[in-house]
C-alpha positions as CSV (number, residue, x, y, z in Angstrom):
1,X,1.2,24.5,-15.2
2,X,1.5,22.6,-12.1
3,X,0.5,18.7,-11.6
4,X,-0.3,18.1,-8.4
5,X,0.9,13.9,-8.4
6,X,1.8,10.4,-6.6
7,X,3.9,8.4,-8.5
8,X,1.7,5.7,-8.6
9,X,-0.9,7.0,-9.1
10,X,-2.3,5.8,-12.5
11,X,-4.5,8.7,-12.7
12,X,-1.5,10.9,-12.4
13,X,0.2,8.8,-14.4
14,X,-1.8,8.8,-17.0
15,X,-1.9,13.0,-16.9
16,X,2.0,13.1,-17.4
17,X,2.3,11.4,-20.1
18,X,-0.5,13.6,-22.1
19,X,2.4,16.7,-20.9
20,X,4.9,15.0,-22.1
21,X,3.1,13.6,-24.9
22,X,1.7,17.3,-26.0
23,X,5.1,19.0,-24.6
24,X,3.6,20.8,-22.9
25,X,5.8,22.7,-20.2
26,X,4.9,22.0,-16.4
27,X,5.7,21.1,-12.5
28,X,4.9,18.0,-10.7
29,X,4.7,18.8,-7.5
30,X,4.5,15.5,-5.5
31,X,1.5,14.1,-2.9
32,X,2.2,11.5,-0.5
33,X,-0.1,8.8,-0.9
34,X,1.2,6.9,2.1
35,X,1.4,10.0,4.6
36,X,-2.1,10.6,3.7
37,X,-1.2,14.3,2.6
38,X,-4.0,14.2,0.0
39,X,-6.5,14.6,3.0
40,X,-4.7,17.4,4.5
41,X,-4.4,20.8,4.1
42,X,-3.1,22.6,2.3
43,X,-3.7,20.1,-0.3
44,X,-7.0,20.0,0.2
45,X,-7.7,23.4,0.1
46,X,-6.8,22.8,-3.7
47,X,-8.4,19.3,-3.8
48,X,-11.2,19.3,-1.4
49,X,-11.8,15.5,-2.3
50,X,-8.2,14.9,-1.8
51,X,-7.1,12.6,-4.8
52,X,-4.5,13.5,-7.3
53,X,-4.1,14.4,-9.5
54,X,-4.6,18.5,-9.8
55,X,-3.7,20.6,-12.3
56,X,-2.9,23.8,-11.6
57,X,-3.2,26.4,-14.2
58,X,-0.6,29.9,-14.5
59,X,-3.6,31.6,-13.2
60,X,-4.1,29.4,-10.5
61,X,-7.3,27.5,-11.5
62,X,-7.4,24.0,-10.4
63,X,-8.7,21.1,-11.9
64,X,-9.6,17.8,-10.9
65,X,-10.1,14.2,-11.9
66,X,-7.9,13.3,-14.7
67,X,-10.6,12.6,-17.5
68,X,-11.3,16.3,-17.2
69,X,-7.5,17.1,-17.0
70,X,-6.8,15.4,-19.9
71,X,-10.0,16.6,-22.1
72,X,-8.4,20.1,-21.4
73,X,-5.4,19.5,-22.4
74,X,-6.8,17.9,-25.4
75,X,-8.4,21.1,-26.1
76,X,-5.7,23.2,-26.0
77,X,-2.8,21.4,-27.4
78,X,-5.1,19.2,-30.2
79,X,-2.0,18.1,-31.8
80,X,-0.7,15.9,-31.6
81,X,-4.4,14.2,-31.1
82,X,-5.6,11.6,-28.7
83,X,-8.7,11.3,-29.6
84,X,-10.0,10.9,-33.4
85,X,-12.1,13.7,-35.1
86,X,-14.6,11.5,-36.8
87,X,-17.5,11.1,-33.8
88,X,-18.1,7.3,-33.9
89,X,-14.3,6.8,-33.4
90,X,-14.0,9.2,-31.1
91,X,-17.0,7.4,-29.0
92,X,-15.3,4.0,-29.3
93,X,-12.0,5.6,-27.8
94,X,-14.7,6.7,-24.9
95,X,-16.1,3.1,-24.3
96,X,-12.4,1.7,-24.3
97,X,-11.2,4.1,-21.6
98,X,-14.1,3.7,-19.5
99,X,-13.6,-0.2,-19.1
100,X,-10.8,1.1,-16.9
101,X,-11.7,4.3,-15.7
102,X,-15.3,3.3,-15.0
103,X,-14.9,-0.6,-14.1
104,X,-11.1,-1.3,-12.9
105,X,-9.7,1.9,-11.1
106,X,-12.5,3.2,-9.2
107,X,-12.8,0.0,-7.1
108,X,-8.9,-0.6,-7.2
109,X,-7.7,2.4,-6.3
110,X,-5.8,3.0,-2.9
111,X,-8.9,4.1,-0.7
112,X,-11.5,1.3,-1.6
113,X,-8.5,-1.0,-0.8
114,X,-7.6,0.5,2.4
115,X,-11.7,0.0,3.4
116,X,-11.4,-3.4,2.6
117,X,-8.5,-4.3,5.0
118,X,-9.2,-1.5,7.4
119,X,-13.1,-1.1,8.0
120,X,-13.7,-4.2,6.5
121,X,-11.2,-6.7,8.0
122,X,-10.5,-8.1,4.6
123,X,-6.9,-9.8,5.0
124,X,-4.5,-9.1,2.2
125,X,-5.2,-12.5,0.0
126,X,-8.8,-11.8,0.1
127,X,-7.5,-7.9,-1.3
128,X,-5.6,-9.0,-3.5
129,X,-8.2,-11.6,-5.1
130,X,-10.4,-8.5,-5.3
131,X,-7.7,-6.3,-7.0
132,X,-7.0,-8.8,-9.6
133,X,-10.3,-10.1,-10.1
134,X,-11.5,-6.3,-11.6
135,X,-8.8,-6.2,-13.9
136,X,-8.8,-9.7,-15.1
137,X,-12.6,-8.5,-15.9
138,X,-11.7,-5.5,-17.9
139,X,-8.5,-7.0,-19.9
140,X,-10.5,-9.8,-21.0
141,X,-12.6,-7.5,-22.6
142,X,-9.6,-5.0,-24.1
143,X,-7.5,-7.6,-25.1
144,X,-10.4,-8.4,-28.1
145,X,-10.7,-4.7,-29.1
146,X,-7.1,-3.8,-29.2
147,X,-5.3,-3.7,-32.5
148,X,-1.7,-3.6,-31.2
149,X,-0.1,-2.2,-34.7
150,X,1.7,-0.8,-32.8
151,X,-0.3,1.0,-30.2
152,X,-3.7,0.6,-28.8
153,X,-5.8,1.3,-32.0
154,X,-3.2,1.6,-34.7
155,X,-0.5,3.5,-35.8
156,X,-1.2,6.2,-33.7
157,X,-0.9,7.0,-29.8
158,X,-4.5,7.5,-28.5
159,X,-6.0,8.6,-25.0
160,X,-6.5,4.4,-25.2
161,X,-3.1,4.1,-24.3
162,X,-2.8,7.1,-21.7
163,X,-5.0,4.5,-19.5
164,X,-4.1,1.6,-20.7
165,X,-0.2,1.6,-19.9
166,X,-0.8,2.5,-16.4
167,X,-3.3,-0.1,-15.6
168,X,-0.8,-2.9,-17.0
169,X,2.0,-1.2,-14.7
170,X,-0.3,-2.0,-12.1
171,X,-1.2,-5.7,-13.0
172,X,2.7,-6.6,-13.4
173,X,3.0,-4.8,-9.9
174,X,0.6,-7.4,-8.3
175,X,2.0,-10.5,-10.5
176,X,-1.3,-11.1,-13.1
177,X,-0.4,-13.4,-15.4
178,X,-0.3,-11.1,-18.8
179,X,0.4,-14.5,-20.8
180,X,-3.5,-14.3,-21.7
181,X,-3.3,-11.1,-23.1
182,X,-0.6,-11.1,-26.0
183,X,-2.0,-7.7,-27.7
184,X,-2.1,-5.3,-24.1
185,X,1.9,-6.6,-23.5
186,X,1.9,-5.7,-27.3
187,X,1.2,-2.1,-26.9
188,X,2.5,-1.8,-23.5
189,X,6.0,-2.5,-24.9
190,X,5.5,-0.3,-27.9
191,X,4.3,2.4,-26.1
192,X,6.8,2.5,-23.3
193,X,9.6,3.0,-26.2
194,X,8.5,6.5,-26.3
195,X,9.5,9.2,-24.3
196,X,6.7,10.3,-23.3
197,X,5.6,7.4,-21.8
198,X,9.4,6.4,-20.2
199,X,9.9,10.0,-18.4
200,X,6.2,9.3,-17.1
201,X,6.5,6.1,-15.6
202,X,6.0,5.9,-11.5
203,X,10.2,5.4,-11.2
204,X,11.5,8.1,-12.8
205,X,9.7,10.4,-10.7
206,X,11.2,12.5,-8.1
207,X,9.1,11.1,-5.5
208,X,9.6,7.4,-6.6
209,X,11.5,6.0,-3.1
210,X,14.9,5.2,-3.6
């Protein structure tokens, strides 16, 4: 397999760790971001929406958006598991994840801020109020539905987690004051003891600037 990634890009981010968390063998082929190579061929001959990430299968099928991504890989490697068998657990995993893939990334991500200061004339304080603003929103909610014991619901690493870690990288990037929510540092620590989740973080990528 080939992932098709920016290293930070929590989307992408979130897709390595489920490779490394499943072992499952693969290439990350790196995406500038900055250069704007996601909007150019031949990138977007594989990505016509050009985002990462992609995931390129051995017989060259691609894949995008990582929710789909990552229910694949679920599918085929379902062990370990990210998501619980029993349905109403498995549906609460779903309502956790979309607090940030629904409510915080979407109108975080590196496009919708780039409108706002580029289209919109929005200088960077009023950008970054934005930024934080959405994820204050969704960690006041997560911070009362997760467990922390050690990871996001339990003993167990769930697809919780996968989105979870990355948005916090991205919090402590900006400077949000995590000293409101004990439980998300909690797991964020726990979780970033493991190798799957070290070897995925955005600087131990090849593409992380040195």
């Amino acid at each position: 397999m080939k992932l098709y990634s920016y290293h930070r890009s929590s989307a992408a981010y979130r897709v390595r760790i489920a490779l490394n968390f499943k072992n499952i063998a693969h290439t990350l082929v790196p995406v500038n971001l900055l250069n704007s190579e996601q909007t150019q061929a031949p990138y977007t001959d594989k990505q016509p929406q050009g985002l990462v990430p992609c995931l390129e299968t051995e017989d060259g099928r691609l894949l995008a958006q990582s929710g789909a991504i990552l229910q694949y890989i679920e599918s085929l490697h379902p062990i370990p598991a990210l998501v619980p068998t029993e349905p109403f657990e498995a549906a609460q995993v779903r309502s956790m994840i979309d607090i940030i893939a629904c409510d915080i990334h979407p109108v975080d991500n590196l496009r919708v801020l780039k409108y706002l200061t580029q289209t919109l004339n929005v200088n960077e304080e009023d950008k970054m109020t934005w930024y934080l603003h959405w994820i204050i929103k969704g960690f006041d909610v997560l911070e009362t539905q997760i467990k922390a014991t050690p990871y996001s619901l339990g003993k167990e690493v769930s697809l919780v987690d996968l989105y979870l870690i990355p948005q916090v990288y991205n919090a402590l990037r900006f400077k949000l004051d995590m000293l409101p929510y004990p439980k998300i540092m909690a797991t964020y620590n726990s979780c970033n003891q493991l190798p799957a989740f070290d070897i995925a973080k955005p600087e131990s990528q090849i593409d992380f600037p040195k």
